[in-house]
C-alpha positions as CSV (number, residue, x, y, z in Angstrom):
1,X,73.2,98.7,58.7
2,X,70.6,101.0,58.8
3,X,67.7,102.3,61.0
4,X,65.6,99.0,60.3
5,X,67.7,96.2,61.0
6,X,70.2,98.3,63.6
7,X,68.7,96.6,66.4
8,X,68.6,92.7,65.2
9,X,72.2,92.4,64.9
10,X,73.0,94.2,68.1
11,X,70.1,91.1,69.5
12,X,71.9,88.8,67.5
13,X,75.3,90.0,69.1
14,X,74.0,90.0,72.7
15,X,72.6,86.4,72.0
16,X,76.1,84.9,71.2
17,X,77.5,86.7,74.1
18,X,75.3,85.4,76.5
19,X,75.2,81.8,75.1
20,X,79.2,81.8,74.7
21,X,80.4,81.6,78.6
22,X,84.2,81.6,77.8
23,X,83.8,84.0,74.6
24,X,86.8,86.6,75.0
25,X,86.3,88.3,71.6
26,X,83.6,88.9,69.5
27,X,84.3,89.1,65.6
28,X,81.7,90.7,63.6
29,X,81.7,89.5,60.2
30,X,80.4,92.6,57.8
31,X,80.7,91.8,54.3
32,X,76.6,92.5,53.9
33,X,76.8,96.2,55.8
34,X,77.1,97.5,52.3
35,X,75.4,101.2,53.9
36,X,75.8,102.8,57.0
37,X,73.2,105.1,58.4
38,X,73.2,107.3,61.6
39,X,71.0,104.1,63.6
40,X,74.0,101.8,62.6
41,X,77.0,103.7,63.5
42,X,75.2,104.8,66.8
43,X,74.3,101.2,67.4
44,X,78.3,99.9,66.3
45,X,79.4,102.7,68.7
46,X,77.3,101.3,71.7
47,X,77.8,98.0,71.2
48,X,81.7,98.2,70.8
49,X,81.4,100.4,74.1
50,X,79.3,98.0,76.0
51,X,81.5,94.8,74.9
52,X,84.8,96.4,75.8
53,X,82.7,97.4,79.2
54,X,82.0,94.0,79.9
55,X,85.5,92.8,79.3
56,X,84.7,91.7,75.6
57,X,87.6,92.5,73.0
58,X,85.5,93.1,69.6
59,X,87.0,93.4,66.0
60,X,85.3,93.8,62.7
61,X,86.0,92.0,59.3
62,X,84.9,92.8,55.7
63,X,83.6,96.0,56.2
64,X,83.6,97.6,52.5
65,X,85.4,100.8,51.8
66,X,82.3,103.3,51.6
67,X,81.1,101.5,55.2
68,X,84.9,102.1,56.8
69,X,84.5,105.9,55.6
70,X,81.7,106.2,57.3
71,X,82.9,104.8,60.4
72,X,86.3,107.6,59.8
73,X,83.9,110.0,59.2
74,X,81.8,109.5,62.8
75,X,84.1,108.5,65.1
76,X,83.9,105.1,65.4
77,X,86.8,103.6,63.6
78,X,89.4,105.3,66.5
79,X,87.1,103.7,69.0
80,X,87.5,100.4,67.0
81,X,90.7,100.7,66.1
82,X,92.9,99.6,63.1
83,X,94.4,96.9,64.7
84,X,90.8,95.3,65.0
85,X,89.4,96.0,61.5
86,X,90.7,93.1,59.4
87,X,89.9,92.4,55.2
88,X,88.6,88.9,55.8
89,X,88.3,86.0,58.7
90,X,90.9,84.5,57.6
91,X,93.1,87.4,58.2
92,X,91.1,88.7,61.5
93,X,92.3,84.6,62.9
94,X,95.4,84.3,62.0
95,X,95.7,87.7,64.3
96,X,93.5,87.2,66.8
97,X,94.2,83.6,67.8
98,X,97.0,84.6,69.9
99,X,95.3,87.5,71.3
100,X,92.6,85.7,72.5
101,X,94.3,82.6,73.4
102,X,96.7,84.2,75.5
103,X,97.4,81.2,78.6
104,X,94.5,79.2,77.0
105,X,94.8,74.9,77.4
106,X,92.9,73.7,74.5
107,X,94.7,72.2,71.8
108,X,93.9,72.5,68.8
109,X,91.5,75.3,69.1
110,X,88.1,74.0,68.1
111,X,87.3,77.9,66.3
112,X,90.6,77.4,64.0
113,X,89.4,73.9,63.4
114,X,86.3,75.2,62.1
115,X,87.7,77.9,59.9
116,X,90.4,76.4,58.4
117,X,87.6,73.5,57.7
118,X,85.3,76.0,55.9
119,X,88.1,77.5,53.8
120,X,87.4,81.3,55.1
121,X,88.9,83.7,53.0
């Protein structure tokens, strides 16, 4: 996530979020961010600021070990937090489900559904 392609996933990001009228959390699947540059952590920074600002949880999954020392390294991984930076979807749904189901009425969960149908690891 460098200088050059900063921008299209934060587009990508608002897109979703502006499509999804009952999205509660966004989950940003990184397992291609294999870099980091100053545009990308600025830009991962904002965006988590201006999701949680707009009442969006947001959580990260798959983020490689040189990428998560980056984000140590600048600051963002305490805005993050640990508790929202999982190893794989799998993982990041089996944890967030609850969180962002919390007083929900849909059974089964059509997002579950579609993970457990793709066989996310």
């Amino acid at each position: 996530l460098i200088f050059a392609n900063a921008s299209y996933l934060e587009e990508k990001v608002n897109e979703e979020v502006g499509a999804l009228p009952n999205l509660r959390h966004v989950l940003i699947v990184g397992n291609a961010i294999n870099e980091l540059d100053s545009s990308g952590e600025e830009m991962l920074s904002l965006l988590v600021d201006r999701l949680r600002e707009a009442g969006y949880e947001v959580s990260f999954t798959g983020l490689n070990d040189a990428v998560l020392d980056c984000l140590r390294r600048t600051g963002p991984y305490n805005k993050i937090g640990e508790n929202n930076l999982f190893s794989s979807v799998r993982h990041a749904m089996e944890v967030l489900h609850e969180r962002t189901h919390e007083g929900a009425t849909e059974q089964p969960c059509p997002l579950v559904e579609a993970v457990e149908k793709r066989g996310a690891a």
